[in-house]
Backbone as a ProteinNet text record, in pm:
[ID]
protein_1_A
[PRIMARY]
XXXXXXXXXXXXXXXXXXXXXXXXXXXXXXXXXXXXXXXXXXXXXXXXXXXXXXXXXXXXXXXXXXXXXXXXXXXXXXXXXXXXXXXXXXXXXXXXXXXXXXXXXXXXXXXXXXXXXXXXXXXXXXXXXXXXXXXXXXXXXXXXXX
[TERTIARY]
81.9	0	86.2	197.4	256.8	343.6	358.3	419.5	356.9	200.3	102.2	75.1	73.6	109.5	232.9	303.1	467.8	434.3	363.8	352.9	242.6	125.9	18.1	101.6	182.3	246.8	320.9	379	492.8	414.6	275.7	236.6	149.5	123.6	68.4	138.7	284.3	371	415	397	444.4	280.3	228.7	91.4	116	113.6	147.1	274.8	378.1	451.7	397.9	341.5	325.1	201	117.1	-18.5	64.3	185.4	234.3	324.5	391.3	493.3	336.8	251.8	159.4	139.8	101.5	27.9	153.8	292.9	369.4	397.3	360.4	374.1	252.7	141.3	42.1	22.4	119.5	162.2	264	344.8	470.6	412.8	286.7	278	180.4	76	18	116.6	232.1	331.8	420.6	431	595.9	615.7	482.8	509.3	496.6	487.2	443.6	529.7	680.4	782.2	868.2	970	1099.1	1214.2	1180.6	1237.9	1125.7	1052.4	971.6	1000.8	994.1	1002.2	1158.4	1264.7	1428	1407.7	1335.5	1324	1232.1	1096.4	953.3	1064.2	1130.8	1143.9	1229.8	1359.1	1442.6	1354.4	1277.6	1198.2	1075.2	1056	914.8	997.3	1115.9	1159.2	1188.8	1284.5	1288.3	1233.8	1120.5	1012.7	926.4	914.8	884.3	940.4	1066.5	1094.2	1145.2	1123.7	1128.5	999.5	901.5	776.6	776.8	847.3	881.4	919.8	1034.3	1091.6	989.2	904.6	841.7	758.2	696.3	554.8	650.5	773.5	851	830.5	819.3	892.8	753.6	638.7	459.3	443	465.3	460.4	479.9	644.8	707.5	640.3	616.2	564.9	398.3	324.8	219	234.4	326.2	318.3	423.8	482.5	543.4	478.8	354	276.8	317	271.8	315.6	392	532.2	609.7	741.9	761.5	873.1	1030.8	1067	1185.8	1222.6	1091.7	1132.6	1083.2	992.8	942.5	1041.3	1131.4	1243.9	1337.9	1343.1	1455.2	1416	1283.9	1217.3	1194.3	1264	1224.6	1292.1	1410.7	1493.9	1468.2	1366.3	1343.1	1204.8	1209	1092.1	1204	1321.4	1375.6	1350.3	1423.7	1447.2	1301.9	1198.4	1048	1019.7	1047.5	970.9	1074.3	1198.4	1282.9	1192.1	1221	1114.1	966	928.8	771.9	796.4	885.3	924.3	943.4	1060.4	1139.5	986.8	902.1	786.8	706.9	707.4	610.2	692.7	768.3	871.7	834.4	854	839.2	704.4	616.4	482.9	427.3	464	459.4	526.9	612.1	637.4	621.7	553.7	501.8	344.1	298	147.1	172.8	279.6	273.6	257.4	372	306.2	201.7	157	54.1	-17	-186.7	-174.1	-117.1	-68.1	52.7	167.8	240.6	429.3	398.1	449.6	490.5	645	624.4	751.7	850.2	951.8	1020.7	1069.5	1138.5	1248.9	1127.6	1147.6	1047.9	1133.2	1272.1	1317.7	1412.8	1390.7	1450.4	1552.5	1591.8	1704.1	1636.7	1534.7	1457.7	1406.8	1405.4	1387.3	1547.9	1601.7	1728.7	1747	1729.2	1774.1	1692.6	1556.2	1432.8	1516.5	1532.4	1609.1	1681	1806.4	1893.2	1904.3	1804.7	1717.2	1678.8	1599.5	1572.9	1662.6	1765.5	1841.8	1940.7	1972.6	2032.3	1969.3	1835.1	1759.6	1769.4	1744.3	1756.6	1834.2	1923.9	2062.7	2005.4	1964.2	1893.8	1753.4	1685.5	1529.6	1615.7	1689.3	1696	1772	1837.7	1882.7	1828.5	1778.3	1633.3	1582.1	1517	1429.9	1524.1	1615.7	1723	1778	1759.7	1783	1631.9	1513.2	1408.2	1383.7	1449.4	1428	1488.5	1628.4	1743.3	1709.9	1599.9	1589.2	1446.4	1360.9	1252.7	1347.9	1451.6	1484.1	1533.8	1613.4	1689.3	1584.1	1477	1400.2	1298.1	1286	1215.1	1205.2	1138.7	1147.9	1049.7	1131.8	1038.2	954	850.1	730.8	750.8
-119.4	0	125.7	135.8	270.5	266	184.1	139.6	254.8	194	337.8	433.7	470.8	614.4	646.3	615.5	638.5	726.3	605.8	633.9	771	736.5	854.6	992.3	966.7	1087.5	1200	1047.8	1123.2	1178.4	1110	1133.4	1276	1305.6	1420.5	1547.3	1541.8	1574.3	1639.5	1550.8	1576	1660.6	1649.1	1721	1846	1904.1	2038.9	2110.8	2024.8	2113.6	2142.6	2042.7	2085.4	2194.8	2163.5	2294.7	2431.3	2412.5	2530	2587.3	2469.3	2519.6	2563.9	2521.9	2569.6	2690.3	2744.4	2867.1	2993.5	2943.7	3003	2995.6	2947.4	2908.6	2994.7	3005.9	3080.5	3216.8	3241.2	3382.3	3440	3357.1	3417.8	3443.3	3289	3299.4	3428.4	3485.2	3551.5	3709	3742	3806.4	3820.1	3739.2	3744.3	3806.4	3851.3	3950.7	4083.2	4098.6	4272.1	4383.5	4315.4	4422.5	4325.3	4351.2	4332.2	4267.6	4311	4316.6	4158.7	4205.2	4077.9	3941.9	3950.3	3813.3	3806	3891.6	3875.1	3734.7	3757.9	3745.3	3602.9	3660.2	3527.8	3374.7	3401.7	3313.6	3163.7	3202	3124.6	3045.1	3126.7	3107.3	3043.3	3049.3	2928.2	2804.2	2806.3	2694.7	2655.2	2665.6	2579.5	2532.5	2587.4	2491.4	2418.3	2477.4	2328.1	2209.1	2195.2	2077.7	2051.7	2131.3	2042.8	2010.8	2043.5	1992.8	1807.1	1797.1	1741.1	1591.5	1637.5	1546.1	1493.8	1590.1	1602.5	1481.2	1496	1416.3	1256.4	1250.4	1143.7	1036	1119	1037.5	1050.4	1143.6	1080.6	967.5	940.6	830.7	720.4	734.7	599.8	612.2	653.2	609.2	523.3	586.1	575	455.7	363.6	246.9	186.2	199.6	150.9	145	149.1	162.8	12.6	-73.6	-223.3	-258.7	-198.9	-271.6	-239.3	-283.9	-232.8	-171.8	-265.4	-261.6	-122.9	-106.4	10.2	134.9	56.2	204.2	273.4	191.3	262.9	324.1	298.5	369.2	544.8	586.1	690.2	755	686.1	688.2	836.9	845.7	999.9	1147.3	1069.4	1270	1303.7	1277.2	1389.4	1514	1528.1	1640.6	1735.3	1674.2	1776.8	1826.2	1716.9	1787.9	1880.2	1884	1973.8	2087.4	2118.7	2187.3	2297.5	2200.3	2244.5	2308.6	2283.3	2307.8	2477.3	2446.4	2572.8	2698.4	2686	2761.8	2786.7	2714.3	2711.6	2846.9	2828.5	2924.8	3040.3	3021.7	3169.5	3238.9	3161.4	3211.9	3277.6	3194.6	3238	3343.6	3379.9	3520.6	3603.9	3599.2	3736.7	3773.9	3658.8	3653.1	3745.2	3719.1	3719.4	3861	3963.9	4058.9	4183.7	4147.2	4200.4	4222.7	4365.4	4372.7	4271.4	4254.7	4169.6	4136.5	4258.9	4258.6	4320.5	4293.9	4371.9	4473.6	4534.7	4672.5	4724.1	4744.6	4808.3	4761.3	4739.8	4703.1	4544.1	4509.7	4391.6	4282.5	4145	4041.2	3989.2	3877.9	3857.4	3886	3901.5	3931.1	3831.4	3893.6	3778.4	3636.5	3673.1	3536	3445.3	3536.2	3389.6	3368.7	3429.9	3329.5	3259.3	3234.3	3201.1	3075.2	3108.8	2974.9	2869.8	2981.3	2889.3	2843	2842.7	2774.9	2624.2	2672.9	2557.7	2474.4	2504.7	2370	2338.8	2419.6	2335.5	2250.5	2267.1	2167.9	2080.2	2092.5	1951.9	1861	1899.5	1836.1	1708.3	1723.9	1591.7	1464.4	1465.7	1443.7	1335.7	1439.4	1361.8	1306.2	1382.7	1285.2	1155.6	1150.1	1003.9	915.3	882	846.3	807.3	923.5	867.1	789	783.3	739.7	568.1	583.8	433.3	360.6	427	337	246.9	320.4	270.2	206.7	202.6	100.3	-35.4	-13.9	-136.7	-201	-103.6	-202	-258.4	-252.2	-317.6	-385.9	-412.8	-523.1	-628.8	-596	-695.3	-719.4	-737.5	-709.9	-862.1	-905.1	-1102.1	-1092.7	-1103.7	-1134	-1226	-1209.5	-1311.3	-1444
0	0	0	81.6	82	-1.3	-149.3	-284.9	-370.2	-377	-409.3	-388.2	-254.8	-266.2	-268.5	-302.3	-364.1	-480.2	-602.8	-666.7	-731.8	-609.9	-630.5	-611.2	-514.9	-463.7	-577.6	-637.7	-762.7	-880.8	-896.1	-1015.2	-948	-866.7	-816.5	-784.9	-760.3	-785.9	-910.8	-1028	-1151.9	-1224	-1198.5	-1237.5	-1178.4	-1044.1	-1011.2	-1053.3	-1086.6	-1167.6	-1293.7	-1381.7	-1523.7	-1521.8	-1423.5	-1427.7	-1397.6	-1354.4	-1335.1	-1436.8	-1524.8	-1626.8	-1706.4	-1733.9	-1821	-1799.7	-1656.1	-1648	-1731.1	-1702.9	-1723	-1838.6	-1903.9	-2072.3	-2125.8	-2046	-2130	-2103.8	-1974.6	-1972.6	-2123.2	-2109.4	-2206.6	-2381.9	-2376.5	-2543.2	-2532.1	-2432.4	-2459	-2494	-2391.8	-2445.2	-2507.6	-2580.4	-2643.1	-2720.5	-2797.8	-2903.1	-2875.1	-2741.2	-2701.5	-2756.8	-2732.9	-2770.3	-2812.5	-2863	-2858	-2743.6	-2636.3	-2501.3	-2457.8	-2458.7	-2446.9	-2524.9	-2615.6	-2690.2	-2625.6	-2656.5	-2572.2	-2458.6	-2373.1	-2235.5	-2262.7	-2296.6	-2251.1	-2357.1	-2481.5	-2600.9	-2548.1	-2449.2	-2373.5	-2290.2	-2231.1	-2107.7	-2128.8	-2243.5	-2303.3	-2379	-2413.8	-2478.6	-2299.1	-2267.1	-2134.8	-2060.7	-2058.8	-1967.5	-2068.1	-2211.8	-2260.6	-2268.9	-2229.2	-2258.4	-2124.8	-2008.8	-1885.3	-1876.5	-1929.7	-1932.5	-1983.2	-2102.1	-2153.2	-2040	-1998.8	-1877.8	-1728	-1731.7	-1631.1	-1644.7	-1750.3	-1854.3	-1850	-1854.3	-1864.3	-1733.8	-1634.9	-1505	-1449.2	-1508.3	-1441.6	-1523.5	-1649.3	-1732.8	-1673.5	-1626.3	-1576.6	-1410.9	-1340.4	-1235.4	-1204.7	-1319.9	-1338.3	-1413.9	-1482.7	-1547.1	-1435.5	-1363.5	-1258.9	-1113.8	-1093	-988.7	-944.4	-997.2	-933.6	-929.8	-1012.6	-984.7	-911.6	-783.6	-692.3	-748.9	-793.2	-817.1	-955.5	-1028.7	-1111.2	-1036.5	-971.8	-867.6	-822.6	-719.3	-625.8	-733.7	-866.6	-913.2	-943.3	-910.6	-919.8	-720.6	-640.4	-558.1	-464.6	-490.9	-500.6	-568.9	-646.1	-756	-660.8	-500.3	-437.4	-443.8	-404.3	-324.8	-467.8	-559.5	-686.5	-766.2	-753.2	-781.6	-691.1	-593.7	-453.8	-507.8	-566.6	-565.8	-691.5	-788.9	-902.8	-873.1	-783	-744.2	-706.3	-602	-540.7	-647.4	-742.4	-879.2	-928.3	-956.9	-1041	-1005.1	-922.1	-788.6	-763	-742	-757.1	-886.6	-1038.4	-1156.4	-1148.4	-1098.3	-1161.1	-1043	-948.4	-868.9	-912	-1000.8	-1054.6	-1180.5	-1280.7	-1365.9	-1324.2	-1243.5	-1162.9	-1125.4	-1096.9	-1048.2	-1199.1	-1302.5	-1430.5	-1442	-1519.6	-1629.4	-1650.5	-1689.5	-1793.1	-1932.1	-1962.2	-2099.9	-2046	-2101.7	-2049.4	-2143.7	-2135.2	-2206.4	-2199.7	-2094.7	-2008.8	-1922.6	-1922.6	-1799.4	-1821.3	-1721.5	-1759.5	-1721.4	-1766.3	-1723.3	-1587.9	-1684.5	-1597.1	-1496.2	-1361.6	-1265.4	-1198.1	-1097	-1009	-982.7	-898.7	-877.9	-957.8	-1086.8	-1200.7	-1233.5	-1289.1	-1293.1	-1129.9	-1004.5	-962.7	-952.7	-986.1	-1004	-1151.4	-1232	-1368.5	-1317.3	-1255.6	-1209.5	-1142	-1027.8	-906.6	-1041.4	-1134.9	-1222.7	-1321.9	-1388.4	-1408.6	-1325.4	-1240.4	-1096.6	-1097.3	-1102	-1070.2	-1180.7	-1303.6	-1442.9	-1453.1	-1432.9	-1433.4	-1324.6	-1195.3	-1146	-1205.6	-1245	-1282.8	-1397.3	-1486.5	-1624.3	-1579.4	-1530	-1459.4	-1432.7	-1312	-1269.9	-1364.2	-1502.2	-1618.8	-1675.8	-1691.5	-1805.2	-1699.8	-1573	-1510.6	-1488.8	-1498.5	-1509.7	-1666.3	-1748	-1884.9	-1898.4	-1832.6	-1883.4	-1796.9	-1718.4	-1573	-1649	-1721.9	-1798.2	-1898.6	-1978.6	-2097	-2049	-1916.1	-1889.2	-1815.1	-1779.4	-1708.9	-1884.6	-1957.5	-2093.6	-2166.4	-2142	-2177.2	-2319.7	-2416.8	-2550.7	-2551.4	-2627.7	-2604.6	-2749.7
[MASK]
++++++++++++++++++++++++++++++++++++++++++++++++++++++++++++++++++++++++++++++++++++++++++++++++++++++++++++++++++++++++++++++++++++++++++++++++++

């Protein structure tokens, strides 16, 4: 039982980050074209979280098809610290995303605290991609042709 919520945990986990890379994704596409300065700033900052989105969607995948089974479970069993890390960066981004205009116009987007939120998730990155990259290598090696 506490296998499953392992797993409920992670996949609940990986859902509040992505509702959050979203909100922040539909901030930027709604701006990016405001100015110049804008697209500068939102363009980096929407490719990168799409494709930690990307990773994210990876390791709810594998937990959510790894619910039963122990041994690939635990290899997912270390990316709470670096999701909670991510959760945090997320939430940082999107409060100061949230304090903007509803359109930018004026003024810098990103600030210290998003590079320092960018940062926190790239740190974490190496991390989750691991993890994703040792659950896959642990289904192919357990993988019995039919």
């Amino acid at each position: 039982m506490a296998e499953a919520v392992g797993a409920i945990g992670l996949v609940a986990s990986c859902l509040q980050i992505l509702q959050t890379i979203e909100k922040i994704n539909k901030f930027a596409r709604q701006n990016i074209h405001t100015n110049a300065s804008a697209k500068r700033e939102l363009s980096p900052l929407l490719g990168k979280l799409t494709a930690y989105a990307g990773l994210i969607r990876g390791i709810k995948l594998q937990a959510e098809l790894d619910e039963a089974d122990q041994v690939r479970l635990s290899v997912l069993d270390h990316v709470d610290g670096p999701l909670k890390a991510c959760e945090t960066a997320l939430r940082t981004i999107g409060k100061r995303l949230e304090t903007l205009s509803g359109h930018v116009v004026f003024g810098k987007i990103i600030d210290k605290k998003i590079v320092l939120a960018l940062s926190a998730l790239e740190a974490s990155k190496p991390v989750l991609e691991l993890s994703l990259d040792a659950d896959q290598r642990s289904a192919a090696s357990t993988y019995v042709p039919v």
